[in-house]
N, C-alpha and C positions, 0 to 999 in steps of 0.2 A: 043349220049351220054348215056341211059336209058342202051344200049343193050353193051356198053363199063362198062360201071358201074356194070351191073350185069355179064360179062363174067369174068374179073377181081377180084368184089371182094372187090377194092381200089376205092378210091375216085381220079376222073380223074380230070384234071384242065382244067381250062374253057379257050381258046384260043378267039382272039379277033372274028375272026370267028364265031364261037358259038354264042357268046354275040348279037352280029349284028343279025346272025340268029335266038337269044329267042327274041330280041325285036321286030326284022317285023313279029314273031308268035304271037307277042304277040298285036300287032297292029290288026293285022287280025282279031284277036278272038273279040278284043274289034271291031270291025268295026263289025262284025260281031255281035255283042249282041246288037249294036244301029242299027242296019238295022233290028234284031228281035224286039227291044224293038218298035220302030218305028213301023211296022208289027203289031204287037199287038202277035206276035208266042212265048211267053218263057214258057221255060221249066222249070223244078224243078232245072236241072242243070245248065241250063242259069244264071239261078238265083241267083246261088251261086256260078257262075263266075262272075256275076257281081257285087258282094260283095267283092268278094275278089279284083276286078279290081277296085272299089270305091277308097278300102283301100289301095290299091298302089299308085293309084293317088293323093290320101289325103298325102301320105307321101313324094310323091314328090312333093306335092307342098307347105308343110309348110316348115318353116323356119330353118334354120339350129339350131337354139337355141331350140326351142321344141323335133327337132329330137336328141340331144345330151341330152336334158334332158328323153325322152325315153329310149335311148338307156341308160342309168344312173342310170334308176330304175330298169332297167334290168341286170346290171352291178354292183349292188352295194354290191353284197356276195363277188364279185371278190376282189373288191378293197380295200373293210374292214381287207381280210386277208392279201391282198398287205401293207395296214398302219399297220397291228399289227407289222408286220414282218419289216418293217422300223421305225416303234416306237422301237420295240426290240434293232436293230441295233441302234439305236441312241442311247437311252440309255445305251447301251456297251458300245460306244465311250465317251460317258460321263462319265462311272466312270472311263473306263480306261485314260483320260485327268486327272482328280482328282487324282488317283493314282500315274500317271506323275509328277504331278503339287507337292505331298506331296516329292516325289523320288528328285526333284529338291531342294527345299526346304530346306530337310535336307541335302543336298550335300553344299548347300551354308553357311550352317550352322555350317558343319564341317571344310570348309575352314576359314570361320571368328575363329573358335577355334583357328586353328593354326597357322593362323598369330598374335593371339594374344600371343601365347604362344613364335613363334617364336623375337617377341617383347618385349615381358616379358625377354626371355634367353638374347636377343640382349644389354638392357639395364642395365642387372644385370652382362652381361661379366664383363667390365668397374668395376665394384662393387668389383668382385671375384679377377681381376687382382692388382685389388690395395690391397686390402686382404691378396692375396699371396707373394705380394710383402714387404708388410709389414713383417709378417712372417718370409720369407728369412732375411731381413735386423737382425732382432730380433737375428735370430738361427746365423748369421753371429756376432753380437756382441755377444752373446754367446760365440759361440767359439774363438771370439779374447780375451775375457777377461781372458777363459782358458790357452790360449796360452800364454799370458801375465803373467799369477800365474804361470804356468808352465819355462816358462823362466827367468821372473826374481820374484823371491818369495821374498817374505818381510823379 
């Protein structure tokens, strides 16, 4: 992997192979630090393989709710810009709902106008017809009365 990684350049991907292969390395090394520790033989480096091998084993053995709150404090610049950026976004959607909500509003507001007006004209026809009619009848004795001096005069 070491000699793939540095001919490349790229970051190679870990096949299950590998995986299998770092953890019996990884078994070994530790078998291999408790057979020195036993021994009484460690090194400087020993030693600080066997801190780091503590530290792996402490993390797999605590509990998933410790390890996500780790990984949480380590994670928490990520996610703050993650909620600005969806606070942002909600808050768009929020005014643009209000802005909706005003758009609708007056629309219903312009239809109550005009069926009131349409109501208004509808009630006042009735009004105007009889009006007109009136009128006619008037201009109609009008002129019969002329017609009447006109044909037979006094």
């Amino acid at each position: 992997m070491r000699e793939e990684e540095r001919a490349s350049g790229i970051d190679c991907e870990e096949t299950q192979l590998d995986a299998a292969l770092g953890k019996i390395t990884e078994n070994k090394n530790g078998a291999d630090l408790v057979r020195n520790v036993k021994a009484g033989t460690l090194t400087k480096k020993n030693e600080s393989e066997k801190a780091s091998t503590e530290e792996v084993r402490q993390q797999a053995m605590e509990r998933l709710g410790k390890t996500q709150k780790r990984n949480a404090d380590s994670e928490e610049e990520k996610t703050s810009k993650c909620r600005k950026r969806s606070s942002d976004a909600v808050e768009y959607l929020k005014e643009k709902f209000e802005e909706e909500k005003e758009l609708r509003k007056e629309k219903i507001e312009l239809k109550r106008n005009e069926q009131q007006m349409m109501l208004n004209q509808q009630s006042q026809a009735p009004k105007q017809q009889l009006e007109m009619m009136t009128l006619i009848q008037k201009r109609n004795e009008a002129l019969m009365a002329l017609f009447q001096k006109a044909i037979f005069p006094k």
